[in-house]
N, C-alpha and C positions, 0 to 999 in steps of 0.2 A: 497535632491532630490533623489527619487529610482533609483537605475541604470537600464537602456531599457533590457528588458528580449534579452535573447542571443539563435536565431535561428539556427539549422545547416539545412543546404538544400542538402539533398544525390540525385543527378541524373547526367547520364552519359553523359546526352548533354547541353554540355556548352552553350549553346544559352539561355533554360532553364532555367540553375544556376545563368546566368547572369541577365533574365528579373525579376526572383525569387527576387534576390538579391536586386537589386533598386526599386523594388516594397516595399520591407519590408523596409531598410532603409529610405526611402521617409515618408513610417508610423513610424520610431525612431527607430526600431528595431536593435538589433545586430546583423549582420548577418555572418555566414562562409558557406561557398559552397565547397561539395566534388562530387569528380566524381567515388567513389567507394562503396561502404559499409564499406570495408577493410581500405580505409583513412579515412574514419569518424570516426573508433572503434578505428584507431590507436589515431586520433586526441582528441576524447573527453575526452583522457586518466591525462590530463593536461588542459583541459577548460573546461568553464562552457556551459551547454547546459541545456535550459530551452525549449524545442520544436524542435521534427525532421521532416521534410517533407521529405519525401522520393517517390522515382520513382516504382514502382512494378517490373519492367522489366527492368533488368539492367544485364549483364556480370558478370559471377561470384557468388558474393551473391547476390542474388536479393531481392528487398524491401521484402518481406514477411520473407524470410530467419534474415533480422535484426530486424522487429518484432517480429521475437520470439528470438533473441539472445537479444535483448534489455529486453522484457520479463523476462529472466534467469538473465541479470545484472545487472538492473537497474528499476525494476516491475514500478515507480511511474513515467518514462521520458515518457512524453504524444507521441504520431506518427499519424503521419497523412499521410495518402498513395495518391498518384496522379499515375493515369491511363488512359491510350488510350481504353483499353478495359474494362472497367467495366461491370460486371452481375451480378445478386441477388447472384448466390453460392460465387463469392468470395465478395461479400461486408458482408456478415453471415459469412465469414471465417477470416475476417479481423476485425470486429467488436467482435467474439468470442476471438481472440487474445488479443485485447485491444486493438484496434485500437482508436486512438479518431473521426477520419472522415476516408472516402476513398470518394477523388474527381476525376472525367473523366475528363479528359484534350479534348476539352478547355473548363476550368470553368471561369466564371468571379472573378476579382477581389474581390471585395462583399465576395462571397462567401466562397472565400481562408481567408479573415481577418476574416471571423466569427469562422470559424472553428482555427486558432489559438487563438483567443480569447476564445474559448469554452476550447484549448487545454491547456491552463496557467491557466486557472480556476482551471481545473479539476488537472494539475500537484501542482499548490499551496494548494487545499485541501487533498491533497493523502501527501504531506508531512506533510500537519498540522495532519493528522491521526496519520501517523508512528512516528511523535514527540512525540503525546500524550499517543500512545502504548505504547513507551521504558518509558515514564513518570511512566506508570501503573505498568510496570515488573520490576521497578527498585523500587515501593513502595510493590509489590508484592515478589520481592527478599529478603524482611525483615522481612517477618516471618517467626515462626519458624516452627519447623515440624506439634505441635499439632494446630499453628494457623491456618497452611495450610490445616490440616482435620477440623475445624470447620467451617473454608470458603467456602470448599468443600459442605457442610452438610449446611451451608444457603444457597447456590446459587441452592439447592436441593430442597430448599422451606420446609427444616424439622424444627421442633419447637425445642426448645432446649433441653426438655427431652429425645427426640428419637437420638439426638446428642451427646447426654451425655450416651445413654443406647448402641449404635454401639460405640463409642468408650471406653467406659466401665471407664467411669472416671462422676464425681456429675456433677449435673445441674448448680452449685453454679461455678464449673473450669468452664463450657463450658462460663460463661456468662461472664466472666474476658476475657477468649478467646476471644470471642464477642466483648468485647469494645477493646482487646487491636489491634485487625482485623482492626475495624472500624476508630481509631486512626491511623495506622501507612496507612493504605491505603486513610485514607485521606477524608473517606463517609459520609458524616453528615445525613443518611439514606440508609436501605437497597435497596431502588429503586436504589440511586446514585451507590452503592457498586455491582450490579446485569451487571448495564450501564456496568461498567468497567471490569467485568471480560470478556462482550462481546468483548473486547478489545482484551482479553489475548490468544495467542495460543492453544489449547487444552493440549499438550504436556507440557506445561507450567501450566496451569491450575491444570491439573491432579498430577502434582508433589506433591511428600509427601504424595499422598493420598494413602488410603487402599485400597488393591484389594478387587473386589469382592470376596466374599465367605471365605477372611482371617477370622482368629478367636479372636474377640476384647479378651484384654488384662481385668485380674480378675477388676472387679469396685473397685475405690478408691478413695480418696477426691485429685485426682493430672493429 
């Protein structure tokens, strides 16, 4: 049996934390309730946290302030903002953040379960990404320098002769290249192989590769 996803609920008034609290549990949920920003960052440092709801207006750091520090620490933990004053500029400031919802208090219950349900969606799919990412730059860390410029040069959409003529080596290397690319990254076609480097970093991508305007090395069969 799955274990119930584990809620932390950040707002400064205990009444809140408290009605938050037996609300979620009631629905299976796990739940921890802080009355800081500052004890929830300390707290999550050692538990799990699959969903924040947090208050906007709080002492100190205020909810928005831990959306973007959550942002910087942690980009895939879903947050959901609750507010007395809501307006279009900050629900477009809080949705540009990453916000997953921002709800005016009083909202109905309804409406708060949907929105953590939207928010464990979205936090399960954002990790199943970044799993599949490192999957990619760890099959991506296995080639060599010249695989890394011939992958460069198909994801450029170049035929292999013009791949073979900037890096100044036969069409006959590039195409060894080619399958040993398509082998270790795992593509069983260049659409698959194209998918996955949209995966990859740029900075990562562009590794090994030649700069613009370098000057390819004399042609050889190597």
């Amino acid at each position: 049996m799955a274990e119930p996803a584990t809620i932390h609920i950040v707002d400064d008034d205990r009444a809140v934390c408290d009605s938050l609290s037996l609300l979620l549990k009631i629905e299976g949920y796990s739940v921890r309730s802080h009355e800081s920003a500052r004890d929830f960052l300390d707290a999550i440092q050692n538990d799990i946290c699959d969903c924040v709801i947090t208050d906007v207006r709080m002492p100190g750091m205020t909810g928005l302030d831990l959306l973007k520090e959550l942002r910087e620490q942690r980009a895939s933990l879903p947050v959901i903002l609750l507010t007395a004053h809501a307006d279009v500029p900050l629900a477009v400031q809080v949705m540009k953040m990453g916000a997953v919802d921002i709800l005016e208090k009083p909202f109905n219950d309804e409406a708060l379960l949907a929105s953590i349900h939207q928010a464990l969606k979205r936090g399960k799919d954002e990790l199943a990404h970044l799993a599949k990412t490192q999957e990619i730059l760890a099959k991506r860390a296995t080639l060599t320098k010249r695989e890394s410029e011939v992958l460069s040069g198909l994801l450029k959409g170049q035929p292999n002769k013009v791949i073979a003529d900037e890096m100044g080596i036969s069409k006959r290397t590039v195409e060894v290249h080619r399958a040993a690319v398509m082998a270790k990254m795992q593509a069983q076609s260049l659409a698959e192989l194209v998918q996955m480097a949209l995966l990859i970093p740029r900075e990562e991508l562009e590794r090994d590769t030649p700069q613009s305007g370098s000057t390819s090395p004399a042609k050889n069969s190597h």
